[in-house]
ZAVEXLO-547091 format. One record per atom (N, C-alpha, C): residue in three letters; z, x, y. Coordinates in steps of 0.2 Angstrom, whole numbers, plus 5000, padded with zeros to 4 digits. Atoms other than C-alpha are relative to their C-alpha. Example, Ala and Ser with C-alpha at 12.3 -4.5 7.8 and 13.67 -1.06 7.14 Angstrom:
Ala500050044994/Ala503950624978/Ala500050045006/Ser499949964994/Ser503650684995/Ser500349965005/
END
This chain:
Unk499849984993/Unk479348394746/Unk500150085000/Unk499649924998/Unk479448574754/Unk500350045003/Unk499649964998/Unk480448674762/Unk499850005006/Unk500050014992/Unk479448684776/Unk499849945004/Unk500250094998/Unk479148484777/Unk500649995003/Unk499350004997/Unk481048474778/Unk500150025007/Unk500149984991/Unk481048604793/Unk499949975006/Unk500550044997/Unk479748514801/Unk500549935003/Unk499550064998/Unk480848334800/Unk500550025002/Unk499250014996/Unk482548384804/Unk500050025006/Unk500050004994/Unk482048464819/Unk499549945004/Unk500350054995/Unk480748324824/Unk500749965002/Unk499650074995/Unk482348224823/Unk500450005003/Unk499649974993/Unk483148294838/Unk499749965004/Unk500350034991/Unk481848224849/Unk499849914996/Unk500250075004/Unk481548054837/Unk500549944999/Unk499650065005/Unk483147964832/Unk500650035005/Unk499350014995/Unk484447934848/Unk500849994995/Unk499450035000/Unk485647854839/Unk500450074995/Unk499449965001/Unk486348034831/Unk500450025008/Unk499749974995/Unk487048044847/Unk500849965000/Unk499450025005/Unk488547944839/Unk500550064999/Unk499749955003/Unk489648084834/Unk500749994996/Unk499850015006/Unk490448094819/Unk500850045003/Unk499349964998/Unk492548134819/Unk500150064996/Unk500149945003/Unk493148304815/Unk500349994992/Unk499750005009/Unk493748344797/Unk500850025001/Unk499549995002/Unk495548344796/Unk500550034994/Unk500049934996/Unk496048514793/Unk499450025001/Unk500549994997/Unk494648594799/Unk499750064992/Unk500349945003/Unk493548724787/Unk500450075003/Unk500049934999/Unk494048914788/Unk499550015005/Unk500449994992/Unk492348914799/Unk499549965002/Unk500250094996/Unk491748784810/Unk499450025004/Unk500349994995/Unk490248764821/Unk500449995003/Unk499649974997/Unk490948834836/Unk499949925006/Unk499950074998/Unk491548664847/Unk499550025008/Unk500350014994/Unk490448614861/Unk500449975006/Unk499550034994/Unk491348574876/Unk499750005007/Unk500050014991/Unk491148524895/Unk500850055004/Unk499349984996/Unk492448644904/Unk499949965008/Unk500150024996/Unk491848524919/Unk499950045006/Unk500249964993/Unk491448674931/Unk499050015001/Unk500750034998/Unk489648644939/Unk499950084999/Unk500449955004/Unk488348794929/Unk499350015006/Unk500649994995/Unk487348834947/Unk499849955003/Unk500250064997/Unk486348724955/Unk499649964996/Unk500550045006/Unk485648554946/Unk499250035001/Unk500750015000/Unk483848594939/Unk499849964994/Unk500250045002/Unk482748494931/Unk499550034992/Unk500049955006/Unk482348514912/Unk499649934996/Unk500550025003/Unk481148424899/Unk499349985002/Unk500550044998/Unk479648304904/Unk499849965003/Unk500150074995/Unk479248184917/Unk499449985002/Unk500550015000/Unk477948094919/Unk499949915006/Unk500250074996/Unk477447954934/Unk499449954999/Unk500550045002/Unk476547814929/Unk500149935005/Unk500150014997/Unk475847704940/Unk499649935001/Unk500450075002/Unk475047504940/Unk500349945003/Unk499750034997/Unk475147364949/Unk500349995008/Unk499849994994/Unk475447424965/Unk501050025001/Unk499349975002/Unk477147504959/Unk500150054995/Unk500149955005/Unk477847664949/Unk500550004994/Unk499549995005/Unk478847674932/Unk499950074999/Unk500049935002/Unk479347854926/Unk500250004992/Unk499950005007/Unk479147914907/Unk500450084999/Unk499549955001/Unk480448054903/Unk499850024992/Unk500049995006/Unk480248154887/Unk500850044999/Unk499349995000/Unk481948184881/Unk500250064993/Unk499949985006/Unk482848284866/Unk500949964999/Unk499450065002/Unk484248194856/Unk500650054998/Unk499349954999/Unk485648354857/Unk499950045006/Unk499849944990/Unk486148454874/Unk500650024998/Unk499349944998/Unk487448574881/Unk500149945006/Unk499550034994/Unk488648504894/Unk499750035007/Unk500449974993/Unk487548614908/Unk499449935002/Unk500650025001/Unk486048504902/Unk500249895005/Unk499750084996/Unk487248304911/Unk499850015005/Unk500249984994/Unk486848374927/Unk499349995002/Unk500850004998/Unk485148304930/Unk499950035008/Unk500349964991/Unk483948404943/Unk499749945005/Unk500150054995/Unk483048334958/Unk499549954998/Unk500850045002/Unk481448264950/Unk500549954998/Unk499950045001/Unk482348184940/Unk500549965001/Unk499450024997/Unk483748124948/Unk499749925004/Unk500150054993/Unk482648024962/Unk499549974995/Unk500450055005/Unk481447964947/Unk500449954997/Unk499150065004/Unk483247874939/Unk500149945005/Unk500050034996/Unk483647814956/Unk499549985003/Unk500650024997/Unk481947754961/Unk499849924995/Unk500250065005/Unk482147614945/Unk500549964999/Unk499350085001/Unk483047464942/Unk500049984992/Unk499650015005/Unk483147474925/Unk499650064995/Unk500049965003/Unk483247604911/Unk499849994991/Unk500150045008/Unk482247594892/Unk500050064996/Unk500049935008/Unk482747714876/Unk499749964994/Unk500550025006/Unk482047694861/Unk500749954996/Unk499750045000/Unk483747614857/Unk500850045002/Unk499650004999/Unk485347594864/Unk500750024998/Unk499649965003/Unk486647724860/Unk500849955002/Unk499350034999/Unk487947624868/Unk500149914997/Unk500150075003/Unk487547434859/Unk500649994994/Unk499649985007/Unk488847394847/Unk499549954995/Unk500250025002/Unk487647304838/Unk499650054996/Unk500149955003/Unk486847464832/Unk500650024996/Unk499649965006/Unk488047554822/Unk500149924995/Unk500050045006/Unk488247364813/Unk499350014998/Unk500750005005/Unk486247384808/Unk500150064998/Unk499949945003/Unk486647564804/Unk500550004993/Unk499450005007/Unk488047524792/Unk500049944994/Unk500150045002/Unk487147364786/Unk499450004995/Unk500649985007/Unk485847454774/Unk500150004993/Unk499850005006/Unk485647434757/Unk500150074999/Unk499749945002/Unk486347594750/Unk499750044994/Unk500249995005/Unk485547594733/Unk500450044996/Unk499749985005/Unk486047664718/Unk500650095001/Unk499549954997/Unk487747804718/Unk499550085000/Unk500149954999/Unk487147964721/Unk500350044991/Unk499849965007/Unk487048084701/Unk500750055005/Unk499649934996/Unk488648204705/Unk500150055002/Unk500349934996/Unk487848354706/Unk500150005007/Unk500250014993/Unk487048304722/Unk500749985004/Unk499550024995/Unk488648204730/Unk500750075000/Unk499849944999/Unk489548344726/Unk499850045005/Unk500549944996/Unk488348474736/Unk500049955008/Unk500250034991/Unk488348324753/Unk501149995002/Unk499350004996/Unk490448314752/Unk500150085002/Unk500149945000/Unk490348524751/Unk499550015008/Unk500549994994/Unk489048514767/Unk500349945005/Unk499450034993/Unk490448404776/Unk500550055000/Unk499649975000/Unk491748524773/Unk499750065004/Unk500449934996/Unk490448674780/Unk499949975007/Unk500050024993/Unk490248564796/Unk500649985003/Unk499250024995/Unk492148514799/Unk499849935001/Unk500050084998/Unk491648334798/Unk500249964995/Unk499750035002/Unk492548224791/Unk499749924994/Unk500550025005/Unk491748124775/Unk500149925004/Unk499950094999/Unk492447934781/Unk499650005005/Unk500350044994/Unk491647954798/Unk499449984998/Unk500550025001/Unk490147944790/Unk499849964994/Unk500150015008/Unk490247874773/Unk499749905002/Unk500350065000/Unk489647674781/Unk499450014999/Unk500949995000/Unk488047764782/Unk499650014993/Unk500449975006/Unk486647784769/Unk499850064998/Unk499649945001/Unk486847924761/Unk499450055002/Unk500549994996/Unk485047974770/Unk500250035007/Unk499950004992/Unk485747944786/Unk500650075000/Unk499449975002/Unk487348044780/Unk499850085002/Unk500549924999/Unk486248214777/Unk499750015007/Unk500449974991/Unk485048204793/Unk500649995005/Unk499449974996/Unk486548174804/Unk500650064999/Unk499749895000/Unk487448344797/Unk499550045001/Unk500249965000/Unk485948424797/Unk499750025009/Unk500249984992/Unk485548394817/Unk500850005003/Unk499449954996/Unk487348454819/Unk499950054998/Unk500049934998/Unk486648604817/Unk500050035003/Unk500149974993/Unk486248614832/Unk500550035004/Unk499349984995/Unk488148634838/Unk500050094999/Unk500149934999/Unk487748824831/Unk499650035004/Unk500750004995/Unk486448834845/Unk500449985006/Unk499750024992/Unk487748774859/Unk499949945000/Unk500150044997/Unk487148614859/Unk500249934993/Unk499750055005/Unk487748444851/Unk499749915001/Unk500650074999/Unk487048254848/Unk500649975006/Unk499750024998/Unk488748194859/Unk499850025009/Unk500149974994/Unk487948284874/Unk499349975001/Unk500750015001/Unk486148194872/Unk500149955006/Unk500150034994/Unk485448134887/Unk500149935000/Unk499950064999/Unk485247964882/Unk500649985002/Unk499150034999/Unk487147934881/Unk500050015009/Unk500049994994/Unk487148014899/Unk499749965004/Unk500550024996/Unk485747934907/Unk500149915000/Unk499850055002/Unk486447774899/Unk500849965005/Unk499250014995/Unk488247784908/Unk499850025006/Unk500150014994/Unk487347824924/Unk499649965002/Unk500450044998/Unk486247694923/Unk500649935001/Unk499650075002/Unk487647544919/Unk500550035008/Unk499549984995/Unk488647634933/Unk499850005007/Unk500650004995/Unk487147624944/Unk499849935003/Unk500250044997/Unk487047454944/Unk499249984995/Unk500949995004/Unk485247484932/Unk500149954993/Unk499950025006/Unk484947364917/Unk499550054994/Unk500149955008/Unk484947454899/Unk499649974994/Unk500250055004/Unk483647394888/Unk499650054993/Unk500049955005/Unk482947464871/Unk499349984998/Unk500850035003/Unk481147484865/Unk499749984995/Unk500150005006/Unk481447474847/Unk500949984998/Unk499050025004/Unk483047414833/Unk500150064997/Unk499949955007/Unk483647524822/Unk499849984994/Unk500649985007/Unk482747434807/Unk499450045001/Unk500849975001/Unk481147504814/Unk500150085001/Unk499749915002/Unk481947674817/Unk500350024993/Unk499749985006/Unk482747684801/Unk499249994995/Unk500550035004/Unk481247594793/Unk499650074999/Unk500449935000/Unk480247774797/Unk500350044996/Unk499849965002/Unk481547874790/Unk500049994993/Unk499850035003/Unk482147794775/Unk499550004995/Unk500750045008/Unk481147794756/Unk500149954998/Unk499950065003/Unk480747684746/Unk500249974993/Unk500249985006/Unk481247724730/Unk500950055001/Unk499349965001/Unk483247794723/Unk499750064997/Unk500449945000/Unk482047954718/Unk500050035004/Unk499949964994/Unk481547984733/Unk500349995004/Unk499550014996/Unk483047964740/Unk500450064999/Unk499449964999/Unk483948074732/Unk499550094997/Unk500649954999/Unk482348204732/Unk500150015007/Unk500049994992/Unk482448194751/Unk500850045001/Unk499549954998/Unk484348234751/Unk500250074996/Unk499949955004/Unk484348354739/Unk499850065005/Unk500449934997/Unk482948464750/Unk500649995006/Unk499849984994/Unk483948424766/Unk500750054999/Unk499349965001/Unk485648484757/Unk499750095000/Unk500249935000/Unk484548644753/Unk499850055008/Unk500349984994/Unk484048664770/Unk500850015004/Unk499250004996/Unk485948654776/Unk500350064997/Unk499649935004/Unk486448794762/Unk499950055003/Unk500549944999/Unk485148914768/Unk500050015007/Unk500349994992/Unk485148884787/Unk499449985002/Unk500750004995/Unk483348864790/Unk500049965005/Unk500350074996/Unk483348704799/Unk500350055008/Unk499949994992/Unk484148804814/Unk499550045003/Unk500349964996/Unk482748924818/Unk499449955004/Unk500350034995/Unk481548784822/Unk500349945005/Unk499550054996/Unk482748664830/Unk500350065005/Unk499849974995/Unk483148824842/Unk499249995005/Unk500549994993/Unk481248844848/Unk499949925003/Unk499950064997/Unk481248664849/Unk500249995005/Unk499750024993/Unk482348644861/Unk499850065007/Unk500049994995/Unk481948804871/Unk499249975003/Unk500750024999/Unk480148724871/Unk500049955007/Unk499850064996/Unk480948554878/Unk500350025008/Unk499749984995/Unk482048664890/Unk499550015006/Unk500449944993/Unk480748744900/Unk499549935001/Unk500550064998/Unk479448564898/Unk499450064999/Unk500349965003/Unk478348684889/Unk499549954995/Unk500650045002/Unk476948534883/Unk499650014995/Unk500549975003/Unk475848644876/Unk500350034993/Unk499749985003/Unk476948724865/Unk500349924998/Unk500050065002/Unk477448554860/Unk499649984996/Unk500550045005/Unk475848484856/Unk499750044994/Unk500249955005/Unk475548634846/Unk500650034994/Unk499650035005/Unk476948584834/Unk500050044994/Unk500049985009/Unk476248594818/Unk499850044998/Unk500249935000/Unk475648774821/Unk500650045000/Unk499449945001/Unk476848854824/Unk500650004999/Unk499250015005/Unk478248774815/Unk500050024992/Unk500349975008/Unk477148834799/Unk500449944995/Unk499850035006/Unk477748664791/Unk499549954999/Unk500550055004/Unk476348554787/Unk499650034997/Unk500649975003/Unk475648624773/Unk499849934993/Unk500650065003/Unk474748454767/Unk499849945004/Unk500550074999/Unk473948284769/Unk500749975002/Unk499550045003/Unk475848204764/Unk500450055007/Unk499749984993/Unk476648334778/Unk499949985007/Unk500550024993/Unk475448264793/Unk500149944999/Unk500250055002/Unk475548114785/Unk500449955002/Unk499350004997/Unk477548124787/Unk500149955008/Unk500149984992/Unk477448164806/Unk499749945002/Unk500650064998/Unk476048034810/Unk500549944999/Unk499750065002/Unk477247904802/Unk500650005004/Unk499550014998/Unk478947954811/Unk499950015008/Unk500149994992/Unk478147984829/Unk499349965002/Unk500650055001/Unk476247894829/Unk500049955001/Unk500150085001/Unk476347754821/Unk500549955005/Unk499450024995/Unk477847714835/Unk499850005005/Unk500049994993/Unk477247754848/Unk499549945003/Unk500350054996/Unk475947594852/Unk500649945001/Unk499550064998/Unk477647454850/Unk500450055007/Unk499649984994/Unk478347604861/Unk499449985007/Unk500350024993/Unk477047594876/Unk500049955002/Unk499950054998/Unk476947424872/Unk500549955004/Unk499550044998/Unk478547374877/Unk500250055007/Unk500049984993/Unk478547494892/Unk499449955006/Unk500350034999/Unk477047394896/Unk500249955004/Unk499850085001/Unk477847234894/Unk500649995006/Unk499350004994/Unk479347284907/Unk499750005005/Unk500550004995/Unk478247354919/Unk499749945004/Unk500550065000/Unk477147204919/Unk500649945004/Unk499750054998/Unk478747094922/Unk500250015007/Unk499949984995/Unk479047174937/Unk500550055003/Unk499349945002/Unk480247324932/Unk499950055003/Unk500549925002/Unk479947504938/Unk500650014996/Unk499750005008/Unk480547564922/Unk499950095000/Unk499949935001/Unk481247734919/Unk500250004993/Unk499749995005/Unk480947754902/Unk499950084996/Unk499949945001/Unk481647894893/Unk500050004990/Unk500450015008/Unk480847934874/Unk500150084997/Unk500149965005/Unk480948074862/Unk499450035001/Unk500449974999/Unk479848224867/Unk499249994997/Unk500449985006/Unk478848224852/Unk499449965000/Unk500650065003/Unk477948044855/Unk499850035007/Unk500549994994/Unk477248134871/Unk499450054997/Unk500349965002/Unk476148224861/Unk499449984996/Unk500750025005/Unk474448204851/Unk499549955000/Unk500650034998/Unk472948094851/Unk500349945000/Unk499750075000/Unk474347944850/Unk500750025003/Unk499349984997/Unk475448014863/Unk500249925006/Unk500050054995/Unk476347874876/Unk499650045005/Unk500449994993/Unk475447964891/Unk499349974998/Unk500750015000/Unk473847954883/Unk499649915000/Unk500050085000/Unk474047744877/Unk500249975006/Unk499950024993/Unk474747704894/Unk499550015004/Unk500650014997/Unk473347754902/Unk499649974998/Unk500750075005/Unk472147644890/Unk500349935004/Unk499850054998/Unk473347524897/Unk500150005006/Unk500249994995/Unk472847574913/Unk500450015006/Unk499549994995/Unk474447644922/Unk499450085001/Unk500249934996/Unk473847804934/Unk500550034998/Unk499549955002/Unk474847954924/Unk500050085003/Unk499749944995/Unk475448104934/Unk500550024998/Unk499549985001/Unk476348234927/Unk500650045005/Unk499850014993/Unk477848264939/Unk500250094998/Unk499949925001/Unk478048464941/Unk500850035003/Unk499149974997/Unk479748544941/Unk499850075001/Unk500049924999/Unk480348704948/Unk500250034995/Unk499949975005/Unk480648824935/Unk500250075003/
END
């Protein structure tokens, strides 16, 4: 694996894998120096505007909205704008790829086989990469020590202003149950995890090895910044052009990654936006940016599935 595969995956999993939007407790004392704490000073940042991807789809003589989302924000970013606002309000019930607020989730998440203990070296180098983030090893220690890594590594983002405990889902979540909206998920966390996760205590501890490498060095934060301002502005194109200009797919096995953590997901994903729809739902469902992209993006399969897709244009 390479340096720039890694890249590539931790920031996909900003826009891929809701359920970091969990937040880990702090370290008790804290490191000498901490990402800098994200916080809501609760004073309104101008007037709400509207920020990622929205998409109207349309079948049946009724509309469902597809949102692409990213799975860490700033406290500016709770404030949905007006697209999307009347899109939320316009549905009776709300679908994420899974349910940040389920407590049935954090039990699948902490109910993985674990495999074999980690050589010292290495657990050495992921307790040293809690004390660099000020996080606290027990909050995460039910986790696989996979899970362990990629969640410190998309708190990088807290050095970026933005953090997974401000991720829209959560927000869109608590507005929707407070709205009266039913909250429903379009996948488990075996099938999310299932993408992530090797198969093999090798490549387990190959994978955290490169991730801890990428936490020493910092890289992961340059493309996890244009990431997000790509998502901020709903910048599409610059999305779908990814794998160009993250300069991290340099093989067959890099692409092959990619395809397998966003692609191959994305037909049970339309599928089951389908499947709502069809029951008579309008359905605001809100997805990780990334599956809106490529020859196996949801806009593209929805429309196979014959909803009329209309991308909803924000002011800028």
């Amino acid at each position: 694996m390479t340096g720039r595969w890694l890249r590539r995956r931790l920031a996909a999993l900003a826009v891929t894998l809701p359920w970091l939007a969990v937040a880990p407790a702090p370290a008790q004392p804290p490191a000498a120096v901490c990402p800098p704490a994200v916080v809501s000073t609760g004073a309104a940042d101008g007037a709400p505007r509207d920020r990622g991807l929205l998409w109207r789809i349309t079948r049946d003589g009724r509309s469902s909205y597809l949102y692409g989302t990213l799975h860490v924000g700033k406290p500016a970013w709770q404030r949905l704008g007006p697209q999307v606002t009347a899109a939320l309000r316009a549905s009776d019930a709300l679908a994420l790829e899974v349910d940040p607020g389920d407590p049935a989730l954090l039990q699948a998440l902490t109910g993985l086989p674990r495999g074999t203990a980690l050589p010292a070296p290495l657990n050495d180098r992921l307790q040293h990469a809690f004390e660099r983030a000020c996080v606290a090893p027990a909050s995460l220690a039910p986790l696989h020590p996979v899970l362990q890594t990629t969640t410190l590594a998309v708190l990088e983002a807290r050095w970026l202003g933005m953090d997974p405990a401000f991720a829209l889902e959560q927000m869109l979540a608590e507005q929707a149950r407070a709205g009266g909206l039913r909250v429903v998920a379009l996948e488990t966390a075996a099938q999310q995890t299932g993408a992530l996760l090797p198969a093999s205590d090798a490549e387990t501890q190959a994978l955290i090895d490169q991730t801890l490498r990428q936490l020493e060095d910092r890289s992961a934060r340059r493309v996890l910044a244009r990431l997000a301002a790509a998502w901020e502005s709903g910048d599409l194109a610059a999305l779908e052009d990814y794998e160009h200009w993250c300069d991290c797919v340099a093989s067959d096995g890099d692409r092959a990654y990619l395809r397998r953590l966003n692609d191959r997901r994305n037909p049970a994903l339309a599928n089951g936006i389908e499947a709502w729809h069809r029951q008579g739902r309008r359905l605001f469902a809100a997805v990780g940016a990334l599956h809106m992209t490529g020859p196996q993006s949801l806009p593209r399969l929805l429309a196979k599935q014959g909803f009329a897709v209309e991308r909803v244009a924000f002011e800028r």
